[in-house]
N, C-alpha and C positions, 0 to 999 in steps of 0.2 A: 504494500500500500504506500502511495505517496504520501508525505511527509508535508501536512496538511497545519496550516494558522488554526483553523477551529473543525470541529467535527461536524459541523451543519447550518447551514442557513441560517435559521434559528438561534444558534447558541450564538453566532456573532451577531443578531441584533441586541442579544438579550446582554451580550458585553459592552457593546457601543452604548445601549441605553444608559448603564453606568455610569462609561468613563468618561461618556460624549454626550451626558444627559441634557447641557442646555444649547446646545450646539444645533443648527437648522440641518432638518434631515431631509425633507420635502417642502418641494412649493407648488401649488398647482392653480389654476386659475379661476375663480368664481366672480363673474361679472366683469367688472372690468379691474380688479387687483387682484395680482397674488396673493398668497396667503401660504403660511408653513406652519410645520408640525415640527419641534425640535423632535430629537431621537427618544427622549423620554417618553413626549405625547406621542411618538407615532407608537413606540413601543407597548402603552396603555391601550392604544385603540386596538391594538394586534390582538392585545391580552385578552380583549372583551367580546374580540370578532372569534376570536378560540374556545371562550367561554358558549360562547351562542350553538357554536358548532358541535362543542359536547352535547350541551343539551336537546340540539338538532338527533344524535347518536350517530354521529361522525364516529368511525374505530378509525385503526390506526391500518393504513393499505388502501383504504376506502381512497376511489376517484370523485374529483369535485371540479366541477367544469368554471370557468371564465370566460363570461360572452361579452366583450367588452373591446374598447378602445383603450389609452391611455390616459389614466387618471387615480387620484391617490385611494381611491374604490378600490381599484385593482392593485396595488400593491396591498395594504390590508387584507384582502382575503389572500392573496395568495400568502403572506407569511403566516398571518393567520391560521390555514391547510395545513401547512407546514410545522407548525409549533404543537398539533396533536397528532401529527406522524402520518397526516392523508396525504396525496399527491394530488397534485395542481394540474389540472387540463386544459390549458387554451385552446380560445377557439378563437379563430379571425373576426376582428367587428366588420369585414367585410363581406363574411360567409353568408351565403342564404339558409334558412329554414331550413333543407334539406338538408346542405352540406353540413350545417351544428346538429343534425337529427344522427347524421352518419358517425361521429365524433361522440355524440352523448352514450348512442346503446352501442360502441365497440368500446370504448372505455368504462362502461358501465357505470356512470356517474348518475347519481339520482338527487345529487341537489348541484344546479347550476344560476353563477350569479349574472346578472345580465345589467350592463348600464343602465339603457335608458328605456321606453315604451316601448320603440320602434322596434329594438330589440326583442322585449318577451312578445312582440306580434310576432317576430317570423317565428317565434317559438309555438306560440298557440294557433300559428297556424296549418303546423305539421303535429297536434297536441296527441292526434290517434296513430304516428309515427313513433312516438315520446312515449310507451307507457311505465318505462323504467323510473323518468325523473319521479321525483316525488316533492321536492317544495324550491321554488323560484326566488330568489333573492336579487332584489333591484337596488341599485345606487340612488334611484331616484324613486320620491313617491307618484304615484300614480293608481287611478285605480285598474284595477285585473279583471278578469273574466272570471264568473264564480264559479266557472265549470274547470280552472285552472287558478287557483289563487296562487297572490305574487307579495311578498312582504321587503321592507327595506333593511338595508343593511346594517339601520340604526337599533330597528326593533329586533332584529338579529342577536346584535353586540348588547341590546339590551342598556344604550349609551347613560340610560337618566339613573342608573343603579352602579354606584361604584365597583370596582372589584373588589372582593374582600381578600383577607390575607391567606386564607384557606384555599381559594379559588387561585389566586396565582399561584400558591405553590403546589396548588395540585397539575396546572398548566406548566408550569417550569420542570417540574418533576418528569414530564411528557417531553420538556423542551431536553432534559438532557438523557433521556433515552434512545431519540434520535442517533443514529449510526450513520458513517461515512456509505455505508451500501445501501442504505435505505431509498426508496425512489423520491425524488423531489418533483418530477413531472413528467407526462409522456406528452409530447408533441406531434401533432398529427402531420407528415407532410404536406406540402398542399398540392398533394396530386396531380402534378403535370407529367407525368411517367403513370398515370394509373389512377389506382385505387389508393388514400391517403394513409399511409403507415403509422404506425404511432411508435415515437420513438421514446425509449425508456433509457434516462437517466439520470444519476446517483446522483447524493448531495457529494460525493469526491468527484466526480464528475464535472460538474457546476463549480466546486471552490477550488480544485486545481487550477481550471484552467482560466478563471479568474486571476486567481494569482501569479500564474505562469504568466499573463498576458501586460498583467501590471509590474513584472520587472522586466520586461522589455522595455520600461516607461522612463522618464529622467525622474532620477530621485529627487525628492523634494520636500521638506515638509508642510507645504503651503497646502492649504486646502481648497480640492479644486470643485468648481461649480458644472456638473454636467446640466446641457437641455435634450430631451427625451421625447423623442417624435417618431422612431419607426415603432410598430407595435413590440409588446410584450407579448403578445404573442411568438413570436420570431425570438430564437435562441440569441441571435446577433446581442439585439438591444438587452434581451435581459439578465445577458453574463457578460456581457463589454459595456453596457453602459450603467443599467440597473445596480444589481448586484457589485458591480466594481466599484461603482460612487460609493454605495453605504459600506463594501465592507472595510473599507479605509477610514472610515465616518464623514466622508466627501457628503456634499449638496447635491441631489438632487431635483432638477423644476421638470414638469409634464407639461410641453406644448401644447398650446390647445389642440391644434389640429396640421395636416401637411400643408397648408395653404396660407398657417399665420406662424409657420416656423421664423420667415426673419423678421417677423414683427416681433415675436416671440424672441429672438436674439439680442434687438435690441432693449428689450425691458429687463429680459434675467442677465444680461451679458454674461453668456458662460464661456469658462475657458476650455472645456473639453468639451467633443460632441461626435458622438460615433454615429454613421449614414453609411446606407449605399450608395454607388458613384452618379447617380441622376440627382444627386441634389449638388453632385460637384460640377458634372456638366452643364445643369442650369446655369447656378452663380460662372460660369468661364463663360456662356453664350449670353450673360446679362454682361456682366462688366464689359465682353467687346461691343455688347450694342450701345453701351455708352458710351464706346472710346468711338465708337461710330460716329456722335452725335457731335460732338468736340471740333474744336477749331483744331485746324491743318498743324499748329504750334503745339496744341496740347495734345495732340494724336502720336505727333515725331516726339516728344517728350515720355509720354507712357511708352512707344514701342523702344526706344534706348534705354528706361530703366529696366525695359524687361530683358532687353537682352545685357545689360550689364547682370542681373539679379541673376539671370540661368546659368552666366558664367560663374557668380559668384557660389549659386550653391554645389553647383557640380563639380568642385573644385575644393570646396569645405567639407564638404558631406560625402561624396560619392568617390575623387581622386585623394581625399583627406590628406592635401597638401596647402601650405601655408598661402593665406590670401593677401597678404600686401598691401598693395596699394588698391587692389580689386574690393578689397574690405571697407576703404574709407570711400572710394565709389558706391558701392552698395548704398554703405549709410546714407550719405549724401540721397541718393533716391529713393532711399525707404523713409526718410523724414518727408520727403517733397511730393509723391507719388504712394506707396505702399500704404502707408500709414493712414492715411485717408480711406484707402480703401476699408483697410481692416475694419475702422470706425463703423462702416455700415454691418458688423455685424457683431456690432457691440465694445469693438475696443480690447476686450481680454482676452480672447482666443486662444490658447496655447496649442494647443492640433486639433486635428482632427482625429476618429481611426475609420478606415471605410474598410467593409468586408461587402457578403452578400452577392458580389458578380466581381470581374474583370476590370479596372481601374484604366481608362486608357492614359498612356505615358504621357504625353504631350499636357495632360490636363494636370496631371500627378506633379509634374514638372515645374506648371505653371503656379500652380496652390504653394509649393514650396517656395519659388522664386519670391511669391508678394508677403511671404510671412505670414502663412496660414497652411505649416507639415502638414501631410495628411500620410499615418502608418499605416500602411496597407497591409492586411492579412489574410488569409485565406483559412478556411475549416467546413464542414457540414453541421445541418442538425445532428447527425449521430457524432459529432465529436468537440458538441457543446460550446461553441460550436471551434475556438481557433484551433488550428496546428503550426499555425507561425506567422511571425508579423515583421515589419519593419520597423528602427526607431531611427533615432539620432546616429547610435553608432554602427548602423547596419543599414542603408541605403541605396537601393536601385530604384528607377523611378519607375522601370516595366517588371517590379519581381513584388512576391508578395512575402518577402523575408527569408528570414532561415527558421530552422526549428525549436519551438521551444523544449527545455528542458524536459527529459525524460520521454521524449517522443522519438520516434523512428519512421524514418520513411526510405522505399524502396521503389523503384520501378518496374512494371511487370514488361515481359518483350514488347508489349504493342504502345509502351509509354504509358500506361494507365500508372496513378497514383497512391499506392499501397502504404496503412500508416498501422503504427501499434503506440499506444502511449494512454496513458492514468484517464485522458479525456474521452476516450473511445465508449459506447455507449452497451446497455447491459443487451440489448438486441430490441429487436420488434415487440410491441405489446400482442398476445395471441395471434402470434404471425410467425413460427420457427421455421415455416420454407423460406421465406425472404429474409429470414436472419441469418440460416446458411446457406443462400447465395448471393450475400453481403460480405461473406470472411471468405476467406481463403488460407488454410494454416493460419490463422490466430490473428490475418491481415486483415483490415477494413480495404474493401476495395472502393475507391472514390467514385467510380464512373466518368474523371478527370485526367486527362491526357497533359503530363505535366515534362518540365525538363528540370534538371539540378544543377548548377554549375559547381565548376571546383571549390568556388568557397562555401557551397554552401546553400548558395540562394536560389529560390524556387519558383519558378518559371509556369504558368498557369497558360497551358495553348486553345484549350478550350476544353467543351465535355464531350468524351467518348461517342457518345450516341447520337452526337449535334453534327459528327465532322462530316464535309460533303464530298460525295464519293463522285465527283462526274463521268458525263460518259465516255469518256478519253482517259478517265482512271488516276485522274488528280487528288489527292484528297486536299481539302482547303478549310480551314478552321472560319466558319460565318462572324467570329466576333470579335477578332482584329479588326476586319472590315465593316461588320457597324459599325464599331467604336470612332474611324476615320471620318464615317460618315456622319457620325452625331458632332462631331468636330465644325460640321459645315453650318455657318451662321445660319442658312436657311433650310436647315433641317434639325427636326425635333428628336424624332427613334425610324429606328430605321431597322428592316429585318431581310437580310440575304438567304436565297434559294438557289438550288441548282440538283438537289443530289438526282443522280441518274441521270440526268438532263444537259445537251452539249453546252451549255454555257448558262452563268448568273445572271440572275434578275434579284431587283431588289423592291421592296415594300417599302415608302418613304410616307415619314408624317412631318406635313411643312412645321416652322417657329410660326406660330399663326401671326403675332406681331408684325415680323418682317415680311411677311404675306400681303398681308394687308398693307403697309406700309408701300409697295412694291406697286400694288394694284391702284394705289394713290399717286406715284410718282409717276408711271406709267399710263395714268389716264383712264385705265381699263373698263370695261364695261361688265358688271354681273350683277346678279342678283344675290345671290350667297357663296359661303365657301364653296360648296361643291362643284358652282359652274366655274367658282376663280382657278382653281387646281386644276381646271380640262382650258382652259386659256392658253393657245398658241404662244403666247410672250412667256407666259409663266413656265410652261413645257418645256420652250428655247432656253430658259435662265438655269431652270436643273439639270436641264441637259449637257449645259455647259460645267456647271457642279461637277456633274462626273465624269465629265470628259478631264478633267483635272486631275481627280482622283485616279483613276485608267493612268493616266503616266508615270506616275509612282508606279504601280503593278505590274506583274508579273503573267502576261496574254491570257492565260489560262484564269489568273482573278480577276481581269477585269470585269464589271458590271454593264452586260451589255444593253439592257431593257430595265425599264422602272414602273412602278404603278406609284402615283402621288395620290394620298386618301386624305380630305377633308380635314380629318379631327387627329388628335394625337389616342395612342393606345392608352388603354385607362385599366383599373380593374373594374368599375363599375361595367365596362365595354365589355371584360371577359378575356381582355387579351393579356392582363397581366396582373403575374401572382400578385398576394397583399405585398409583398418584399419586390416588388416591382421589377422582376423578372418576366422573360418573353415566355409566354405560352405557345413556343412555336407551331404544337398539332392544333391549339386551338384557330392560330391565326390562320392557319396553311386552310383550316375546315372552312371560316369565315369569309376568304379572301379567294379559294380555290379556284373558281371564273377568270378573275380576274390575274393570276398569276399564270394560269394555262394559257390565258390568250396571248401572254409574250410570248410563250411559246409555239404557238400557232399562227400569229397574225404579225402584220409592223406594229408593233406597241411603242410607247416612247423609248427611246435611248441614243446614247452618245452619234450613232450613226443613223437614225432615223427621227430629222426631224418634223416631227407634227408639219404637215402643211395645212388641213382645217381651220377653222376659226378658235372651233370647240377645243380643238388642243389633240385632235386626234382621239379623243371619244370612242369609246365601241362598244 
């Protein structure tokens, strides 16, 4: 067993409450102020939401579902769960009805808490799917349906009746039974490969790689303020950001929501903040649409600080050779240019960490240059999730680290990425065929086609099952090449095709801004997005986009045809997971028409351009 700071979840809030009892543990928003719970209060509220749940007849093994967003609800219950030995279920606040019905009777969970109305609706509306749950617990009041009652979390916790001393210590007595093998949560995948797995792992699971992840970090004793906006649902946010803020006794604050994150940055100014790479791609396609807007002086003035900045960190960080007079350059432009920037997202930033997908260099690069690092790591839900990150003194801007401590990784013949280490997961919940043929000899197999160089550092090419096999027998990895493509000021996500088929085609979703923006300058004539994207001018301008791209490439990747679709990919759309990942079968099912017809007809691309009005339409 690794050689663990505490034996569970649990037992490190119930020391932090102690040592860090007046210290801000949470902030989250109600109306328009934050508001926080030192570690002590949040620690009481834990203690009462425990209490409820004995008397609910929670044992200890027993599943307990979270149907929720992010909010300080859902931290309470889940420690809560966790302090009389149940395991913790999330469920995506983005899931439907059905999907939380598939999650609740495979986990067998019979009490599930749920944020808001909207939520226990899709509940009660799959209620003769559900006949396992047995009582609903809401964040919020509301009234229920009598043929399903719903109670809050207050009447729960039982909040207007103190805890007595007997009752904590019959709670804490539960708290330190807890075991490093005991399960803290099964996670269900979110099924773009299938049917949803649930994956089972340990509180040593959770608090290794927590701690493995935070000495990859610069020591410090300052206390640092995280903001928290992908779900907790998603192992990412709730062992690199959740759990690693408290279990240090760090801050920290629940965004309200994805859309008021950097309003949200500027009020909490946090200096850590762990994302997936579409919130880095955004801010890199915002800041150039601003450098866009700028006078021809202050445009040549940002493009020379950036290129003094990439020299300077790829020279500090990456060649770790003395910087000079490049140093006092730097500065000069980070007081004049950088600094500025940073301000928009609050001022205190100390990095970032991005997992969840593929990181393109170019962006990695550029976040470093303005003084906003970003550690890139890589891991799965079954391996809680990191296996290795980047910091300060481990730096490539296209690798996603070396290994942490006590982990091992190995290559199988065809590049697939083979790991063993403390974080690896206990298997599948009632699922042993797909938990052995997940291992191999005691190996987790990634489904991740990876490379290692001699120091070390680990090379992410893409996933196994994604790679395109064309008909000429090239294999080509699709997400180097979206990555290029999302780089393009006037494209938002983008998804490459080809397998089996003599050449690529690509799925593009415009930056709607600069869309529009375009159709202004341009004089153009439509009536909505859908006719502006089939617009011969508009056709001509992408077309020329990739004809750019294409010259970099290698014959065989160029992108010979494209389809431009209206809107960008959403989850609400279906195309992409809650961790905002491409659901390529979903898109490929969606889109199928229209991606066959590049291959059958002249569709837009680099060499055919639209001569129609409509943009070439069909």
């Amino acid at each position: 067993m690794s050689n663990l700071s505490y034996r569970s979840i649990p037992a490190m809030l119930k020391e932090n409450a102690r040592i860090y009892s007046e210290r801000t543990a949470i902030s989250y928003k109600r109306g328009d102020t934050f508001l926080s719970l030192t570690y002590a209060q949040f620690y009481q509220r834990v203690l009462m939401l425990a209490r409820g749940l004995l008397k609910a007849g929670v044992q200890p093994g027993d599943r307990v579902a979270v149907f929720s967003e992010n909010r300080l609800g859902w931290a309470i219950s889940d420690f809560g769960i966790q302090c009389i030995r149940g395991v913790t279920v999330p469920i995506y606040a983005t899931n439907t009805g059905e999907q939380a019905a598939y999650v609740l009777n495979h986990s067998g969970a019979k009490i599930v808490f749920v944020s808001t109305k909207s939520q226990y609706e899709k509940l009660l509306a799959v209620r003769d799917q559900i006949p396992g749950v047995e009582m609903v617990i809401s964040y919020e009041r509301f009234l229920g349906d009598r043929s399903f009652p719903v109670f809050t979390q207050h009447q729960l916790s039982e909040i207007s009746y103190p805890l007595k001393e007997d009752e904590k210590q019959q709670i804490e007595a539960l708290i330190d039974q807890v075991t490093p093998d005991d399960l803290i949560t099964i996670i269900y995948t979110s099924g773009t490969t299938g049917v949803p797995k649930g994956v089972m792992l340990t509180q040593e699971n959770i608090i290794f790689d927590t701690e493995a992840g935070m000495k990859k970090m610069e020591k410090t004793d300052r206390i640092e303020t995280f903001l928290s906006f992908l779900p907790l649902s998603h192992v990412l946010e709730r062992t690199g950001g959740y759990y690693a803020a408290l279990i240090k006794g760090n801050h920290i604050a629940f965004a309200e929501n994805v859309q008021k994150v950097m309003e949200n940055m500027i009020e909490i100014r946090p200096t850590v903040m762990v994302s997936v790479p579409r919130l880095f791609e955004k801010i890199y396609s915002r800041i150039h649409e601003n450098v866009h807007q700028m006078s021809s002086f202050r445009q040549t003035l940002f493009h020379k600080a950036v290129e003094v900045g990439r020299r300077y960190v790829n020279r500090k960080y990456v060649e770790k050779k003395p910087v000079g007079l490049l140093g006092l350059q730097y500065a000069f432009f980070d007081r004049l240019v950088f600094s500025k920037v940073r301000e928009r997202f609050g001022g205190r930033l100390r990095y970032f960490i991005c997992g969840g997908a593929p990181l393109d260099k170019t962006i990695n690069e550029f976040m470093w240059t303005i003084g906003l690092p970003i550690y890139t790591g890589y891991g799965l839900t079954e391996t809680s999730p990191a296996v290795c990150l980047t910091s300060f003194d481990e730096v490539r801007f296209d690798s996603v680290g070396k290994a942490f401590e006590q982990t091992q990784f190995k290559l199988a013949p065809d590049g697939e990425l083979m790991i063993k280490g403390p974080q690896v997961m206990k298997g599948y919940y009632h699922n042993q065929k797909a938990t052995d043929e997940t291992f191999e000899s005691g190996w987790l197999l990634t489904g991740d086609i990876a490379r290692i160089d001699e120091e070390g550092f680990v090379y992410i090419i893409d996933r196994k099952k994604e790679l395109i096999v064309t008909a000429g027998g090239k294999n080509i990895a699709p997400q180097p090449l979206e990555n290029e493509l999302r780089l393009d000021k006037f494209i938002s996500q983008a998804m490459v095709f080809g397998d089996c088929k003599p050449y690529l085609v690509a799925l593009l979703t415009p930056n709607v801004e600069r869309l529009v923006d375009i159709g202004r300058e341009e004089k153009l004539d439509y009536i909505d997005l859908d006719e502006l994207v089939t617009n011969s001018r508009i056709q001509e301008i992408y077309t020329e986009r990739i004809k750019e791209l294409n010259k970099t490439l290698p014959p065989y990747e160029t992108i010979k045809k494209f389809v431009l679709l209206p809107r960008e990919f959403s989850i609400e759309g279906g195309e992409l997971t809650p961790t905002l990942k491409l659901k390529r079968k979903k898109i490929y099912n969606m889109y199928q028409d229209k991606i066959e017809q590049l291959y059958t007809q002249n569709g837009s691309g680099p060499n055919n351009h639209p001569k129609s009005t409509n943009g070439g339409k069909k």
